[in-house]
C-alpha positions, 0 to 999 in steps of 0.5 A, spaced: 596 081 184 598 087 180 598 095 181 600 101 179 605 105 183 610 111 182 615 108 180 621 110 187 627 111 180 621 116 176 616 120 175 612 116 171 607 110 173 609 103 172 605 097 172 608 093 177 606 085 179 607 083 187 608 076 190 608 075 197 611 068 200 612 065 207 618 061 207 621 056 212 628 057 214 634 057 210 632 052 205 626 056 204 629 061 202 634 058 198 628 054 194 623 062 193 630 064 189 632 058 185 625 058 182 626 066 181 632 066 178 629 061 173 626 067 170 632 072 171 634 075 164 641 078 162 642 086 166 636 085 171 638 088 178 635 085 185 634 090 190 634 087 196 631 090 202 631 087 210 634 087 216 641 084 218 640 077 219 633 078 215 635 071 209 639 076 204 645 073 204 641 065 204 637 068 198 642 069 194 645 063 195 639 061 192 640 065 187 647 062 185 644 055 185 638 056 180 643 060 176 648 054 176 653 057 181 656 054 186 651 057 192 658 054 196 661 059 194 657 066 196 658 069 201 656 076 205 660 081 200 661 086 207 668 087 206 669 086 198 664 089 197 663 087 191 663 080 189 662 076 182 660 069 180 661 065 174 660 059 171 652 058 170 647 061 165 649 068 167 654 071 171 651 074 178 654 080 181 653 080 189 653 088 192 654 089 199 652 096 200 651 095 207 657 098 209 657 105 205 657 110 206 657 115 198 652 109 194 658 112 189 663 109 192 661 102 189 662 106 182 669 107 184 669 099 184 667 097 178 659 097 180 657 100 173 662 095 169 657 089 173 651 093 170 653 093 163 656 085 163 649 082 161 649 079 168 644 079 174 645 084 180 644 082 186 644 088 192 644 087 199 641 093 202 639 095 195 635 103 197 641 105 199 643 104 191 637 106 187 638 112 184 645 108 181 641 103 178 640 105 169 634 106 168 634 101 162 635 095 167 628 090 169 628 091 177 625 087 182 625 089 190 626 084 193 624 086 201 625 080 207 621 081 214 623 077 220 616 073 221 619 069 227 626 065 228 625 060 222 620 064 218 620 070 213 616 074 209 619 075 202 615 080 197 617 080 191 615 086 187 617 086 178 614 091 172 609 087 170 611 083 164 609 087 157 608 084 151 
């Protein structure tokens, strides 16, 4: 479904196109982010948006994999911050911005380097980095919903793709 919204990073409208799935445990997660990141391109940036324990962490895991990254070797970036992983189509920078408190500490750790590398950035607890996203990036939110024990509500929001 396609709509228009004012855009959270501008005054201007955009045309944005919104997916809502349901996914089944872990795996469902992970299987909704391998098809994702199928159509991933160099410099898009993911805000992903939920509760703690809402499936962020499996989705990047997803990620990684349909990027051609040991999903192994993901892990929740809380104490590093930022985490980076290569070896696939593209390189995948994974955020952690849960524990920050000034979004320009994650400057001072490199996160405009992971903007300009032609990678995919993936940020945990991404509203809280909003504003230091550069405007010339593709952003897609990414927000989770706990539905139950097994099940998540994932909407997955993007520009609409232009010609």
């Amino acid at each position: 479904m396609a709509k228009s919204e004012r855009s959270p990073r501008s005054t201007e409208r955009v045309e944005r196109v919104e997916e809502e799935h349901v996914t089944e445990g872990p795996e469902g997660t992970r299987a909704l982010a391998r098809r994702l990141a199928r159509t991933l391109k160099p410099g898009d940036v993911l805000l992903l948006i939920g509760d703690l324990g809402a499936g962020k962490t499996t989705f990047v895991r997803g990620l990684a994999e349909g990027l051609g990254v040991e999903p192994e070797l993901v892990s929740s970036p809380t104490f590093v911050l930022i985490q980076e992983y290569e070896g696939g189509r593209l390189p995948l920078y994974h955020v952690d911005a849960y524990r920050v408190r000034d979004p320009r500490e994650l400057l001072e750790v490199g996160l405009e380097e992971c903007f300009e590398r032609g990678g995919v950035v993936a940020i945990e607890w991404g509203e809280k980095l909003e504003g230091l996203v550069p405007p010339s990036s593709r952003v897609l939110e990414i927000r989770f919903e706990l539905l139950d024990e097994r099940r998540r509500r994932v909407r997955v929001l993007r520009p609409f793709p232009r010609e």
